[in-house]
DRENDO-548985 format. One line per 10 residues: number of its first residue (from 1); their letters; for each residue x negated, y, z negated of C-alpha. Coordinates in Angstrom, 3 decimals, m for minus. Each point is the difference from the previous one (the first is absolute). Layout:
<nodes>
NUM	A	X/Y/Z ~ ... $
</nodes>
This chain:
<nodes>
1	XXXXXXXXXX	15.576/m8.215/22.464 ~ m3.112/m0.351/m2.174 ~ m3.104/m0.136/2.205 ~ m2.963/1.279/m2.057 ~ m2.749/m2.543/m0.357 ~ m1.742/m0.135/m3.526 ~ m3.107/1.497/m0.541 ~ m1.194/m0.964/m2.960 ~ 2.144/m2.790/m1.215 ~ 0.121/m2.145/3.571 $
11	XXXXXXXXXX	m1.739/m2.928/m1.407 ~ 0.533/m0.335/m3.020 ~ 2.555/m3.229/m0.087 ~ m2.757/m1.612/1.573 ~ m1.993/m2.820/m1.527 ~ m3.661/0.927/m1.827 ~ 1.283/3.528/1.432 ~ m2.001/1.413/m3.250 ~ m3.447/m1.773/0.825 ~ m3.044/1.764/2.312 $
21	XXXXXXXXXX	0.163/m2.825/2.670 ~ 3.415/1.107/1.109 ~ m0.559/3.508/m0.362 ~ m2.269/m0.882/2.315 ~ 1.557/m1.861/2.333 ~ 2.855/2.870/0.379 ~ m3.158/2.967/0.486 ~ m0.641/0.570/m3.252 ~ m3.370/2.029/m0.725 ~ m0.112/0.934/3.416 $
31	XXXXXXXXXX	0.797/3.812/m0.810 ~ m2.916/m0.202/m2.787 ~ m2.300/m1.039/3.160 ~ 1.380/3.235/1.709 ~ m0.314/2.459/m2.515 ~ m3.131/m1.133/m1.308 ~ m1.421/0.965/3.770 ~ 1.920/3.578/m0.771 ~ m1.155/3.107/m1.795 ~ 1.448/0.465/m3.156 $
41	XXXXXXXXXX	1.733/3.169/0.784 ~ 1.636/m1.366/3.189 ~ 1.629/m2.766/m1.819 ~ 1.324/2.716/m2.834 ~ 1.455/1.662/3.530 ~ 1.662/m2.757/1.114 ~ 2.105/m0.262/m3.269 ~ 0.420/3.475/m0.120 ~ 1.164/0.109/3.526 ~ 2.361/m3.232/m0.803 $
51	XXXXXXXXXX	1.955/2.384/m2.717 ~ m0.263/m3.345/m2.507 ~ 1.681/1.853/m3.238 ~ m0.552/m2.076/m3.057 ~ 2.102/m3.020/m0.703 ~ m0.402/0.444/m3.773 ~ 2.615/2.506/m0.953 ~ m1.104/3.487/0.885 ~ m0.299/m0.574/3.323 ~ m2.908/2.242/1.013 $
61	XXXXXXXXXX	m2.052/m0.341/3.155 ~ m2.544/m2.654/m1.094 ~ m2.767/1.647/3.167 ~ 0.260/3.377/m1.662 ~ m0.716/m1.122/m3.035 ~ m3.129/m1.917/1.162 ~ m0.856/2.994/1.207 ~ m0.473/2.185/m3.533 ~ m2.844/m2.776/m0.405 ~ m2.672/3.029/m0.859 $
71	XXXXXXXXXX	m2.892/m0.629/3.145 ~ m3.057/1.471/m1.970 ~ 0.987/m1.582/m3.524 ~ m3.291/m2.808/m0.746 ~ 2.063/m1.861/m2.732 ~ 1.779/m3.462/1.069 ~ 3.088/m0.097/1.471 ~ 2.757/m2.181/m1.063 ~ 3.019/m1.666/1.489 ~ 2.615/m1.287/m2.469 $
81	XXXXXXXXXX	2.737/m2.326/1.737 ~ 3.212/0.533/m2.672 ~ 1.437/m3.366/m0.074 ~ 1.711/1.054/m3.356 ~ 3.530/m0.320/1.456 ~ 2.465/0.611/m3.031 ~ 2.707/2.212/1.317 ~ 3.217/m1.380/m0.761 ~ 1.440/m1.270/3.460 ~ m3.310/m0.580/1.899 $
91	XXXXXXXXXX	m1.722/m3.393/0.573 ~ m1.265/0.933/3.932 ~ m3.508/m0.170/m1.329 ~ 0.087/m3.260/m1.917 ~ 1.345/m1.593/3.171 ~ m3.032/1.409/2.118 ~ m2.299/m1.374/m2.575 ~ 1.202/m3.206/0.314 ~ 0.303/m0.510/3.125 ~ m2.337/2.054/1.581 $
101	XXXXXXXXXX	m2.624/0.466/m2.090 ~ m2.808/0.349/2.575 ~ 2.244/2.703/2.575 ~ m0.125/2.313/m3.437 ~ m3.671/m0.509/m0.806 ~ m1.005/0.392/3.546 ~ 2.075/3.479/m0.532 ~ m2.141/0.769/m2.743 ~ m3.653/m0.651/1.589 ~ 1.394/2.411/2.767 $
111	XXXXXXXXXX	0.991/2.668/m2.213 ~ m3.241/m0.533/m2.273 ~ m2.155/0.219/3.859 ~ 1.745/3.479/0.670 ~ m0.749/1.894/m3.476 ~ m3.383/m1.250/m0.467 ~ 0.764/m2.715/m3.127 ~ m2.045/m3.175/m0.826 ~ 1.469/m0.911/m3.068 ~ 3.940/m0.094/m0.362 $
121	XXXXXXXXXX	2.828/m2.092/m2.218 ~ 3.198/m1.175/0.017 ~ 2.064/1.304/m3.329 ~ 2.639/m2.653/0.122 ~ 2.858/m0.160/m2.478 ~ m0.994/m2.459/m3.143 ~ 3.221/m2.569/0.373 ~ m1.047/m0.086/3.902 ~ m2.136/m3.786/m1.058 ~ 0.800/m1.530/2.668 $
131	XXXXXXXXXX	m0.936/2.943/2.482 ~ m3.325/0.512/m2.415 ~ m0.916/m3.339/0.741 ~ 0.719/m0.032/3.778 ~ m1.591/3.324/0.752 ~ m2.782/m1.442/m2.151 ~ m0.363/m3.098/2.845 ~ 0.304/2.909/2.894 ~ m3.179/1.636/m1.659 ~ m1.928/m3.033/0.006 $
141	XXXXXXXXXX	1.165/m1.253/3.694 ~ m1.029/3.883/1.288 ~ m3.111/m0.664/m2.117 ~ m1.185/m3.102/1.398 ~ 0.640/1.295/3.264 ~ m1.591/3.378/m0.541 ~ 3.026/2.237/0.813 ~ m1.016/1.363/m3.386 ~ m3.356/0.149/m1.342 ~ m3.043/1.006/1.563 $
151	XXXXXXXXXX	m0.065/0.946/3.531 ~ 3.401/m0.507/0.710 ~ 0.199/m2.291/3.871 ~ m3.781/0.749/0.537 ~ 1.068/3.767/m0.521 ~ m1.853/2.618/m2.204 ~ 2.562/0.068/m2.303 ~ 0.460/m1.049/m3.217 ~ 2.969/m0.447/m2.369 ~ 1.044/m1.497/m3.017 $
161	XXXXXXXXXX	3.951/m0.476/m1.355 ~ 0.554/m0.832/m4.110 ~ 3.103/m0.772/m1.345 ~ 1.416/1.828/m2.786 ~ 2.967/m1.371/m1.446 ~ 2.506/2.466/m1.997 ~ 1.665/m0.760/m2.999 ~ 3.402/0.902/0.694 ~ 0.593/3.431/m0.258 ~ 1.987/1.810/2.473 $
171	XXXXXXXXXX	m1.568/3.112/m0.377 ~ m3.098/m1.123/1.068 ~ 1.652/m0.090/3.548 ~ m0.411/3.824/0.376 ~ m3.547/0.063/1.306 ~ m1.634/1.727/m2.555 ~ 1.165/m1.593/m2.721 ~ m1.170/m3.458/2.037 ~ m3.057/1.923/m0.143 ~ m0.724/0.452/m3.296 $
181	XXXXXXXXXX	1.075/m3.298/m1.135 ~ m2.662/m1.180/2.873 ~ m2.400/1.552/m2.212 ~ 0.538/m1.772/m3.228 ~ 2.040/2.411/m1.412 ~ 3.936/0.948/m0.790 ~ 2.687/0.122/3.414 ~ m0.001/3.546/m0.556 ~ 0.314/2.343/2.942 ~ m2.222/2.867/0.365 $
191	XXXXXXXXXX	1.029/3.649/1.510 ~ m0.736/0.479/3.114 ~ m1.716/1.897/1.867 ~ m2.743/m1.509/0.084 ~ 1.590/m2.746/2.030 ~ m1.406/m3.529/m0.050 ~ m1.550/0.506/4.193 ~ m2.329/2.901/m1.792 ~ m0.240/m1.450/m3.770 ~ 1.134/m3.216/m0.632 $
201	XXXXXXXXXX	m1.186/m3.693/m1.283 ~ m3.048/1.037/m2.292 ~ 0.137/3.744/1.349 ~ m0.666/m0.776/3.411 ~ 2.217/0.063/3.443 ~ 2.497/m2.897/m0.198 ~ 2.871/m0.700/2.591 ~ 3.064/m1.967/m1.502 ~ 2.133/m1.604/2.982 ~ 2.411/m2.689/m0.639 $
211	XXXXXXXXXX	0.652/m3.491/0.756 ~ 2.517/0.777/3.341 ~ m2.298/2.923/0.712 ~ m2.966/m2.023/0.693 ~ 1.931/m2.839/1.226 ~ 0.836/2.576/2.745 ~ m3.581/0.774/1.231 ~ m1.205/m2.826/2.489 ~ 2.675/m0.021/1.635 ~ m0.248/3.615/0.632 $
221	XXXXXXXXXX	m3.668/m0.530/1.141 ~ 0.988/m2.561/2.340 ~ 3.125/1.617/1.331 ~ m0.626/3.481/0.163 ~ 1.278/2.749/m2.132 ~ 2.285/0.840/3.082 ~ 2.098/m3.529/m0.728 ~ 0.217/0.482/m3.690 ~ 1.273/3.298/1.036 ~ 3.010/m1.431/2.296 $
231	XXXXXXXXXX	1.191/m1.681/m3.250 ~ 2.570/2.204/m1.258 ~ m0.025/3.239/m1.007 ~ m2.786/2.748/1.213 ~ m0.659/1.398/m3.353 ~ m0.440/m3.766/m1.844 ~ m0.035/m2.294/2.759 ~ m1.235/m4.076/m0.467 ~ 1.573/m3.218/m1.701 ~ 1.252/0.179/m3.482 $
241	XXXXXXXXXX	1.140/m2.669/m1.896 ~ 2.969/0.641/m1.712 ~ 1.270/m2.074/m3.378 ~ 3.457/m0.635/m0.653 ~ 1.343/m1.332/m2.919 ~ 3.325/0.347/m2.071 ~ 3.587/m0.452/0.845 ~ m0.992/m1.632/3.117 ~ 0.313/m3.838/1.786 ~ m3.533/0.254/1.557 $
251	XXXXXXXXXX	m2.229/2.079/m2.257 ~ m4.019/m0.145/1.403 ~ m2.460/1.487/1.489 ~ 0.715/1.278/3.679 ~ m2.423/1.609/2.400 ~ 1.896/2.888/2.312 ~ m1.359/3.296/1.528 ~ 0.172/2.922/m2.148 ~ 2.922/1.937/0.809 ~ 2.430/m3.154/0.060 $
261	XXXXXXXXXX	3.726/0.564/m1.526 ~ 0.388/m0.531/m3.677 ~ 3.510/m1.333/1.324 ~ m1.764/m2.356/2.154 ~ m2.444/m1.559/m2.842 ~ 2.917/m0.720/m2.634 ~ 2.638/m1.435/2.349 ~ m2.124/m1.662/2.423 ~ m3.175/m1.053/m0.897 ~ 0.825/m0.378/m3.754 $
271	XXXXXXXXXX	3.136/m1.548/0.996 ~ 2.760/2.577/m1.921 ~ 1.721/0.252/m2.910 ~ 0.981/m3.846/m2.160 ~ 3.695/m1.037/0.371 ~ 1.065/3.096/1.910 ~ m0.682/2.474/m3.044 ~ m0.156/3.939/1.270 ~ m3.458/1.689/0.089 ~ m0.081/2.809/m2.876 $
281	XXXXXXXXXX	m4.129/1.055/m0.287 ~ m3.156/m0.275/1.138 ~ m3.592/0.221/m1.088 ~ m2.038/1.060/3.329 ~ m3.540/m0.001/m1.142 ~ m0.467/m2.454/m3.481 ~ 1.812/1.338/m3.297 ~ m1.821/3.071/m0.293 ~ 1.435/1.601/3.138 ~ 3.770/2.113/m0.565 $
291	XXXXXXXXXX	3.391/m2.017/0.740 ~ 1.637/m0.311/3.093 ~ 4.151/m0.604/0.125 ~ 1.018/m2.707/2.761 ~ 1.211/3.477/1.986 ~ m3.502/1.026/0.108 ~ m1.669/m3.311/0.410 ~ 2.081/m0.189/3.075 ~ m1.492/2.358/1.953 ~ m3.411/0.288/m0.897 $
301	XXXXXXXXXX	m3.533/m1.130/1.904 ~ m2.698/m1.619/m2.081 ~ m2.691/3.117/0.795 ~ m1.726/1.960/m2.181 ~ 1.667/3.711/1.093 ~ 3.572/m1.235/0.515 ~ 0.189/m1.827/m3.319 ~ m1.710/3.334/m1.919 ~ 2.805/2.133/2.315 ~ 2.688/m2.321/m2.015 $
311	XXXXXXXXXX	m1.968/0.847/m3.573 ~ m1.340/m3.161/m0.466 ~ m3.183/m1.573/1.562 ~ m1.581/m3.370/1.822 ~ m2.581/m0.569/m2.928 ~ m0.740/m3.836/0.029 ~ 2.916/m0.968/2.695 ~ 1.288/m2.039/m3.144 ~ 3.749/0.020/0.841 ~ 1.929/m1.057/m2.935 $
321	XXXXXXXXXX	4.308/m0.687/0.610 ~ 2.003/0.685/m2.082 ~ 3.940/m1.540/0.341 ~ 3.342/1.733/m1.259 ~ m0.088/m2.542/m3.359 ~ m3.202/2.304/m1.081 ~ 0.582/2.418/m3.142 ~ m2.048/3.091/0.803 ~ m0.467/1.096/m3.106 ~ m1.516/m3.378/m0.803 $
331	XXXXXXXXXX	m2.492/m0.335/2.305 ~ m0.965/3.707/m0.307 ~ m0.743/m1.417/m3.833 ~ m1.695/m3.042/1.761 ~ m2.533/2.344/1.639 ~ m0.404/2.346/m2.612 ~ m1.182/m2.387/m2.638 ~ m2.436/m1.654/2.448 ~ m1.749/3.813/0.397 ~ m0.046/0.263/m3.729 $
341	XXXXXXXXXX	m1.639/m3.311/m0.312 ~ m2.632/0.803/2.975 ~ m0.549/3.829/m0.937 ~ m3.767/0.567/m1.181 ~ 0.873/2.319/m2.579 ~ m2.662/2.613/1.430 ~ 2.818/2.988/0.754 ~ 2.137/1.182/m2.428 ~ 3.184/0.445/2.716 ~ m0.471/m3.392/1.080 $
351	XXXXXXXXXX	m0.743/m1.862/m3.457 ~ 2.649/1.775/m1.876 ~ 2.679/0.356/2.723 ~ 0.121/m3.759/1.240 ~ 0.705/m0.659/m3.815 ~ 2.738/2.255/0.411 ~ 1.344/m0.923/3.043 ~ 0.274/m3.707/m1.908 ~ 1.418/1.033/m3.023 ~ 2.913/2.178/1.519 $
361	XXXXXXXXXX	0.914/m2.372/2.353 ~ 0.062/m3.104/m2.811 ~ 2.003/2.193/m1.893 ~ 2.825/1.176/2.876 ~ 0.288/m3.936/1.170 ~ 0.917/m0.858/m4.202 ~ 2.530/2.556/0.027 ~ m1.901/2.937/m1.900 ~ m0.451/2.391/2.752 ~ 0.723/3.683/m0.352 $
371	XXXXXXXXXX	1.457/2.627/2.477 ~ m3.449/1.871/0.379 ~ m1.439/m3.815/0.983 ~ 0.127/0.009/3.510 ~ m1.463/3.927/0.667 ~ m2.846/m1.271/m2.556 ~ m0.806/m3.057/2.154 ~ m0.607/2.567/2.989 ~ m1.574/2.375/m2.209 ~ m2.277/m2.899/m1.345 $
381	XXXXXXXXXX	m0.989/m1.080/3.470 ~ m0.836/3.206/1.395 ~ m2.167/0.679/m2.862 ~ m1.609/m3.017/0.622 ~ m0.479/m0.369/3.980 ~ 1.262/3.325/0.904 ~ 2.502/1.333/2.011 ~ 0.850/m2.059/3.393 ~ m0.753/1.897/2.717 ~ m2.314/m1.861/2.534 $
391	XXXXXXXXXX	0.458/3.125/2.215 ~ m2.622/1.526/m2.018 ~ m2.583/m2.270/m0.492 ~ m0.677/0.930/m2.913 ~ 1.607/m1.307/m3.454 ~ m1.265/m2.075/m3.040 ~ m1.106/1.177/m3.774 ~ m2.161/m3.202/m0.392 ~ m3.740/m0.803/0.804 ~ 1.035/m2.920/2.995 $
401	XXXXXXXXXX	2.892/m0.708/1.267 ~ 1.983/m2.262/m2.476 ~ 2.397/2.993/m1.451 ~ 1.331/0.195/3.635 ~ 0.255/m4.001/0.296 ~ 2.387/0.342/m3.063 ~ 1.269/3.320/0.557 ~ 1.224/m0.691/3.288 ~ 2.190/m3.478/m0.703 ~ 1.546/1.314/m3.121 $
411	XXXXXXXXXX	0.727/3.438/1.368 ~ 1.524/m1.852/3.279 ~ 2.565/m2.552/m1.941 ~ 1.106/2.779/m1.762 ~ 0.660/2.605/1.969 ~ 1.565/m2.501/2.946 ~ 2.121/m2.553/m1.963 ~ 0.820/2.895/m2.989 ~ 3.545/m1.420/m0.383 ~ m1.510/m3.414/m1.617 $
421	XXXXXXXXXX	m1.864/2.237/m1.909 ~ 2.686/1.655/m1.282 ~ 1.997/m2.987/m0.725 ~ m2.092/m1.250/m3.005 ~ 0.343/3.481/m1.892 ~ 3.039/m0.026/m2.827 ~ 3.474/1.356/1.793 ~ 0.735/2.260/m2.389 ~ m3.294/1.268/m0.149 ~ m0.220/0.834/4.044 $
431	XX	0.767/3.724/0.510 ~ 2.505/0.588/2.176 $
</nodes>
């Protein structure tokens, strides 16, 4: 039996649920009035001591990284909330904008308090209108009721939040490439180091947290990092929203502990498989995490380490079904043109090879594949993303991690559903 409570999506079928007088009326802003009584450092403890790991794919722990905020640095510091949600799968973060515009903003002012910002934005994703505008009413309410502004509740502190809408480009999810489109100029990431904490927006410190990240915070300040940390796992404890969508009866957004059974998510709370088909693959993190096969998506937990221990990872939490009716090869074209159309042509591996990866697979599915085809599709995505092997933490030829978010998928349908592969090459040309 199901008896976890939502955290962060308990009200929001609730009428006006997106509007400051019922944030209110539920405690909203009340963890703002705590922290803003705290010392900065204390409430960068808290979150540190909560083991919050970021909800925005790469799932690193969001107090640490507060924490590489330089101390003795006298340029501003910046705190960019990445509302750019474009990973194929994932719509957790348009929900929480929607209809709880005010628990995520009060998430930022927290996390702005604790590294020492006063002015911070919102990158949202450009066909997000309707979330522009509404975030654009939660500004002015918090405005005209100075929980932003000057002297925040009679405090000393000061902050102001700017929108910045995108223009649809997925690459401008990975944070530095959010960055420099923040700055006027092209979605290109940058190497790192320096990271964005010691040079980021305009050359200064900048943290980059996401939408579920920050959603996260006052409830962590009111609760105590020891709750969060009875949530699931040790090692990424808390809420997480997972998305399901797909060959499923109930796809949608569903709040669970981290930790919960894959098995659990697709056959309960998404409701199974239409008209009795079989299960036959699974995306467990968005599109650009690697393939599960219904035997693996079986017995899995939705955690960060158990999901890398199957070679694949939690990413985004966007769960995407996929029936017995699906062609593999197919969909592995499906997600290999949408990386060649979203590739920012900075890195040879990754501009070149995505074209590739298209052109080989367009030409196996109309019949003009070659016996060589299906080593050069590996050979092609290694030489993109790199080898998989999450055991060493280290892998990738390309400046951020988009060779990997293609590398992975491609190298995954291949190597797990190679007989469907195989199918499309010439009979007489297979070699025994």
């Amino acid at each position: 039996m199901n008896t976890f409570k939502p955290v962060l999506t308990e009200h929001i079928d609730q009428k006006d649920c997106h509007t400051l007088s019922f944030y209110k009326s539920i405690g909203g802003y009340t963890a703002l009035e705590k922290v803003l009584t705290m010392n900065p450092d204390h409430v960068t403890q808290e979150v540190k001591d909560s083991n919050l790991r970021g909800r925005g794919g790469a799932g690193f722990s969001t107090g640490m990284k507060w924490g590489f905020i330089p101390k003795d640095s006298n340029k501003p510091k910046y705190l960019i909330n990445n509302a750019d949600e474009s990973e194929p799968g994932t719509f957790k973060d348009r929900l929480l904008m929607n209809k709880a515009p005010h628990q995520m903003l009060e998430g930022m002012i927290i996390a702005a308090y604790a590294i020492g910002c006063h002015t911070s934005f919102i990158y949202i994703r450009g066909e997000f209108y309707q979330e522009y505008k509404l975030l654009e009413q939660t500004i002015a309410e918090a405005y005209d009721n100075n929980i932003l502004g000057q002297n925040i509740l009679g405090s000393n502190y000061s902050l102001d939040v700017v929108i910045h809408r995108g223009a649809g480009a997925y690459i401008c999810g990975e944070e530095t490439g959010l960055l420099e489109s923040l700055e006027g100029k092209r979605g290109w990431p940058r190497i790192k180091p320096p990271f964005p904490a010691i040079e980021g927006y305009l050359q200064s410190p900048t943290i980059v947290n996401n939408v579920e990240t920050l959603s996260c915070l006052p409830h962590i300040i009111n609760r105590g990092a020891s709750w969060f940390k009875s949530i699931g796992p040790e090692k990424g404890p808390g809420p997480r929203l997972f998305c399901i969508s797909g060959s499923v009866n109930n796809p949608g957004v569903f709040e669970e502990p981290m930790g919960v059974s894959l098995k659990d998510l697709i056959f309960d709370r998404a409701g199974g498989i239409p008209d009795d088909k079989q299960l036959k693959a699974v995306f467990p993190g968005g599109s650009s995490s690697a393939i599960l096969t219904a035997n693996e998506a079986m017995d899995v937990m939705m955690d960060f380490e158990e999901l890398v221990e199957k070679g694949s990872m939690l990413g985004s939490a966007g769960i995407i079904v996929m029936d017995e009716t699906v062609n593999m090869v197919q969909a592995c074209l499906n997600i290999a043109r949408f990386y060649a159309h979203e590739s920012c042509g900075q890195c040879t591996p990754c501009r070149e090879g995505t074209s590739w990866l298209v052109m080989m697979l367009t030409r196996l599915i109309n019949g003009g594949g070659k016996p060589g085809d299906i080593d050069m599709l590996f050979e092609i995505a290694d030489n993109i993303g790199g080898l998989i092997d999450f055991s060493k933490g280290s892998f990738g030829k390309t400046i951020c991690p988009f060779g990997e978010a293609v590398a992975w998928p491609v190298r995954s349908f291949v190597e797990k559903f190679k007989g469907e592969f195989m199918e499309y090459l010439p009979q007489e040309k297979v070699v025994a």
